[in-house]
N, C-alpha and C positions, 0 to 999 in steps of 0.2 A: 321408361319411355314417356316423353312428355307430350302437352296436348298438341302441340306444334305438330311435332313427326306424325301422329295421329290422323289429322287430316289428312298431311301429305302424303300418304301412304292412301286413305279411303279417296282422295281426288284421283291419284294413280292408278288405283283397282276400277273405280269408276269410268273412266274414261274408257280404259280395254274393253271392260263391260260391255260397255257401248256402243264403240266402236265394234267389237264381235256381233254383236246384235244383230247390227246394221249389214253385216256380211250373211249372217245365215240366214236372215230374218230377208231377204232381197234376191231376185231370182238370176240367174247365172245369164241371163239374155239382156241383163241391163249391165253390160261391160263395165260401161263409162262409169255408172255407181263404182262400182270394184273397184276401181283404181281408183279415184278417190279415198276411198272408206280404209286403202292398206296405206294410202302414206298419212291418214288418220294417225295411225298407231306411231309415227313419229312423235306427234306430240307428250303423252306420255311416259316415250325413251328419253327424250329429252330431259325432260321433268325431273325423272330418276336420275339422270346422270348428275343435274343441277344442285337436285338436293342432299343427294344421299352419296356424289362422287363414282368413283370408280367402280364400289358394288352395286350400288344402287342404278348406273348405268346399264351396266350389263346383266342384273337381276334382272329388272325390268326385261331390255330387249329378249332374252331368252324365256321369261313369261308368252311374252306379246309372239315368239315364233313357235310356242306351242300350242298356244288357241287361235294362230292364224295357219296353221301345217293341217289342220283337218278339215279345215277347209278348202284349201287346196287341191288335197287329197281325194276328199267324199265328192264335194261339189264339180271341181273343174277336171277333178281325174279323169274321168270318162269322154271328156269333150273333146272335138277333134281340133277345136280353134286356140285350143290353148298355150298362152305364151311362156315362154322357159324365162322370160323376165317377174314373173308371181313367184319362183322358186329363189330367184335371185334376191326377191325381196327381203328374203325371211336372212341371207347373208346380208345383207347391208343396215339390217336393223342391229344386227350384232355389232357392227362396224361402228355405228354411229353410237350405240348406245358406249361400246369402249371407248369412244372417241372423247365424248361429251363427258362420260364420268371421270377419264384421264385428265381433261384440262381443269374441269371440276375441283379436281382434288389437287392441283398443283395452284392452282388458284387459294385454296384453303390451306394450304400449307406455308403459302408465299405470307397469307392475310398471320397466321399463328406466328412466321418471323419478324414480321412488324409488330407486332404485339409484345413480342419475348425484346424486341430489342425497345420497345416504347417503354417499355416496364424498366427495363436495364437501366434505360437514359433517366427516367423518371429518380429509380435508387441512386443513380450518379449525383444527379441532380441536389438529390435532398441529402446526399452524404459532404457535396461539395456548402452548401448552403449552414449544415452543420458546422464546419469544417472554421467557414468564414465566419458564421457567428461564434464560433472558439477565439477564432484570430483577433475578432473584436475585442471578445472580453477579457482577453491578456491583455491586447494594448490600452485597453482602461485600465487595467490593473497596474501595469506599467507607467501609465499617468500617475495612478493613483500613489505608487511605490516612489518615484518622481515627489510629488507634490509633499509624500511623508519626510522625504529625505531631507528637503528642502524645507522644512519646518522644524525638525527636528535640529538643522543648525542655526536656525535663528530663533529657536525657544530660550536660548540662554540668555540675547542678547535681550532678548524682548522681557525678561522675568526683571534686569537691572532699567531697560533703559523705559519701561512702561511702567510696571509696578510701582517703581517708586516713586516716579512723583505723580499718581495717581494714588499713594498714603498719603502724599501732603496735601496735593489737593484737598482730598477728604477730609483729613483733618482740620486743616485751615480753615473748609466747609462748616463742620461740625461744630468749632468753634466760634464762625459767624453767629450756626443757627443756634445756638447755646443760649449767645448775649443777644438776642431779640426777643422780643414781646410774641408768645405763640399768635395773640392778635392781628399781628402786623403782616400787610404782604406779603412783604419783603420773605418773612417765615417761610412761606409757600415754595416758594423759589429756590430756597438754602434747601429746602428739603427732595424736591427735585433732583438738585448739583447730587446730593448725597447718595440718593439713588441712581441717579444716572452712573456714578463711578463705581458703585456699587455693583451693577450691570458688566459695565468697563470690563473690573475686576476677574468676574465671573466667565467674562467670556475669553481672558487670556489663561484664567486658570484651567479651562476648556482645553485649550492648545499645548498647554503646558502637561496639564496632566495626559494628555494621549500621546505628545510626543516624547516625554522623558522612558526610561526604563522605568520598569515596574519593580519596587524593592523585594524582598525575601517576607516570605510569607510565614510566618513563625508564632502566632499570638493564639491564645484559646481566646476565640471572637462569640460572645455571648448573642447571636441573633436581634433576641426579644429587645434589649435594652440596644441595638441600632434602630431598630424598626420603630424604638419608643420616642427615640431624637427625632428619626423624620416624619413620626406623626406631628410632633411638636413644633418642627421646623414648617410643616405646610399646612399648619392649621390655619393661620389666617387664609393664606389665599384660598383655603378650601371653601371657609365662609365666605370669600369674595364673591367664588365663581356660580356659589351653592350648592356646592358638590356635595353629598354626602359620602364619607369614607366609616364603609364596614371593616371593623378589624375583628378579625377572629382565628386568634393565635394566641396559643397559650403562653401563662405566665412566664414560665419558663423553660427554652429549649433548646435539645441537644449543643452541646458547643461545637464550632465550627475551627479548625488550625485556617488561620488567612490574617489578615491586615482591617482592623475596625474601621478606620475611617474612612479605607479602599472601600469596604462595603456595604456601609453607610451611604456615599455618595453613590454607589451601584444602583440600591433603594430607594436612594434620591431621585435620581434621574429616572426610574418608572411611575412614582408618586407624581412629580412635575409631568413627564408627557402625558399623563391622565386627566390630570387638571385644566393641560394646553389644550387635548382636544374637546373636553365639556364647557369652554367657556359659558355657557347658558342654563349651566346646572350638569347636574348625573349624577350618577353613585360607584365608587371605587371600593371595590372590596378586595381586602388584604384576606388572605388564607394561608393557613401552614398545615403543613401535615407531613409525619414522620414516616417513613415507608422503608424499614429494614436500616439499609446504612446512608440511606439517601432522606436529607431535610429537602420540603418541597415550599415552596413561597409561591403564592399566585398574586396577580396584580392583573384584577380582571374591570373596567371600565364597559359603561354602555354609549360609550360615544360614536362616531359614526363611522369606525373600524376600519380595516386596512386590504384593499383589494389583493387578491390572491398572485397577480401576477406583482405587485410591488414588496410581498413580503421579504422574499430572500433579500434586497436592498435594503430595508431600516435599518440594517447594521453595518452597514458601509460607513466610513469614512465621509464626511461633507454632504450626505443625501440627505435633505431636507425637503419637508411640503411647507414649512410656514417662512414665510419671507424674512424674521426676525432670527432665525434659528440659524445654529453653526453646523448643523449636520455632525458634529460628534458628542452627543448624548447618550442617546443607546449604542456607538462605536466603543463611546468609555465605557460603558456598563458593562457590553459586550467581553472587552479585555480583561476587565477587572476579575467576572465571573469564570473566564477561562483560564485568569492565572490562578485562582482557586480551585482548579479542577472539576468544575461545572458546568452546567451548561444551560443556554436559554432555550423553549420552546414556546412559540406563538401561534394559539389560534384566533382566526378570525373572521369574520363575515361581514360584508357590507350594509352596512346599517343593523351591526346586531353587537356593535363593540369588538373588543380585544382583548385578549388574557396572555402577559407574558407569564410564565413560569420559570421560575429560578430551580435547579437543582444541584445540590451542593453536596460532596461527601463528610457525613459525618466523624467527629473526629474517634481517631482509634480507640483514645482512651474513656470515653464515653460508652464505647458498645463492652467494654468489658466491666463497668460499674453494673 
């Protein structure tokens, strides 16, 4: 029973109380008192019936005609002016008190079907709402499968009709910046062209490498000695950015069945988005560790990490935060590491950095050496 009913219940008893007082406590020669002080006892039938319904209606009333019957009884029994409407009273509090606690309770049951159906419409609601953001995210998907489809038939033309004379160019470049004085402007500039196609390059290999088929995976792929290229390969920009990269990964470990240069560039691409988001410094630490038939790789950065609702997107297809970027880096990565039979895991926090994890199955013939 809670504190609520509590009172309601001690105002209820109170009032009778009271009311009874008022009757015995008052002498039979002062009528007009009496009749007052009985339809008194109205108030808390009512009450009852209010709060407590249909029991609580007719609890009450049948309380109130038991401490109001001996009075009638002791006091007015004997007198010869007494009305048969005192006797009547004691029926009509019963009346009313069933009356009051019937509509009472038909009132609180009407209030519980609005309730049960606010609650329904509420679940409708958020089922439809589900529903719709499903519907969404197919038809992105659907974009998205669109947008692949259509890349996919123009990667071939685009590997002839870009690539190549984006070697000459280069070349041609290369060749300028050869026969110049490193002193001279001019220098400056050849080496710009050089990088800029350089760029070029990179970003159709992008598109090329996610939309071709992925070949057969068949080579015993030596880990240590990819991870060694692309310490090598991102050493300068590391010193650009002043990133410090911790590597701590043994000399030599487990082989891996997959494609070297597919996973190398997998490597690549988590080494580079570490570097992109410290431009102003940080420290990227590499980690391995062997765990049964699972090789584990971390690639853990203290940059300014990745909010919790954008995570499941980094690996989407085109989703980028930097202006410059093609959005399929970690898509490639993503591919690469799952036609290897692995998988990525990312934790992260907002201003505490980001750590992907690479998980790779070891190869068979390793676990029986």
């Amino acid at each position: 029973m809670n504190r609520q009913t509590v009172i309601r219940l001690l105002i209820i008893v109170a009032l009778i109380l009271a009311v009874s007082m008022l009757h015995y406590t008052t002498t039979i020669q002062k009528a007009h008192f009496h009749d007052i002080f009985r339809r008194l006892y109205y108030i808390p039938i009512v009450l009852g019936g209010l709060w407590f319904t249909l029991r609580g209606g007719l609890g009450t009333a049948i309380v109130v005609s038991v401490v109001y019957a001996p009075h009638i009884l002791l006091q007015w029994g004997h007198h010869p002016g007494i009305d048969v409407a005192q006797y009547l009273e004691i029926l009509v509090y019963n009346v009313i008190g069933t009356l009051t606690g019937f509509l009472s309770q038909r009132e609180l049951a009407q209030k519980m079907r609005y309730l049960k159906t606010s609650i329904r419409l509420e679940e409708s609601y958020e089922k439809l709402r589900g529903q719709a953001d499903q519907l969404l995210e197919i038809e992105e998907q659907l974009r998205r499968a669109d947008r692949l489809s259509a890349m996919g038939e123009l990667s071939a033309g685009m590997a002839h009709e870009i690539r190549n004379p984006l070697a000459s160019i280069k070349g041609t470049a290369e060749i300028l910046r050869d026969g110049m004085d490193r002193r001279d402007k001019k220098y400056e500039f050849a080496q710009i062209l050089v990088r800029e196609v350089d760029r070029l390059e990179n970003v159709v290999r992008d598109f090329l490498s996610f939309a071709r088929p992925d070949g057969g995976v068949h080579e015993e792929v030596q880990i240590s000695a990819a991870l060694s290229d692309v310490l090598i390969l991102t050493r300068q920009q590391a010193l650009k950015s002043q990133v410090e990269i911790r590597y701590d990964c043994q000399t030599t470990l487990p082989l891996i069945t997959g494609n070297f240069e597919h996973l190398k560039q997998a490597f690549l691409n988590f080494v580079l988005n570490a570097l992109q988001v410290m431009p102003k410094g940080g420290v990227l630490t590499i980690q391995c560790e062997v765990n049964q038939r699972i090789l584990r790789i971390a690639f853990a950065d203290t940059g300014p990490g990745i909010p919790k609702e954008l995570q499941e997107r980094v690996f989407n297809p085109f989703y980028t935060t930097r202006q410059e970027g093609t959005g399929l880096g970690l898509a490639i990565t993503h591919r690469i590491i799952d036609a290897h039979g692995g998988r990525i895991k990312l934790e992260s926090q907002p201003g505490e950095g980001a750590t992907f994890t690479v998980e790779l199955p070891i190869d068979k013939r390793e676990e029986n050496l």
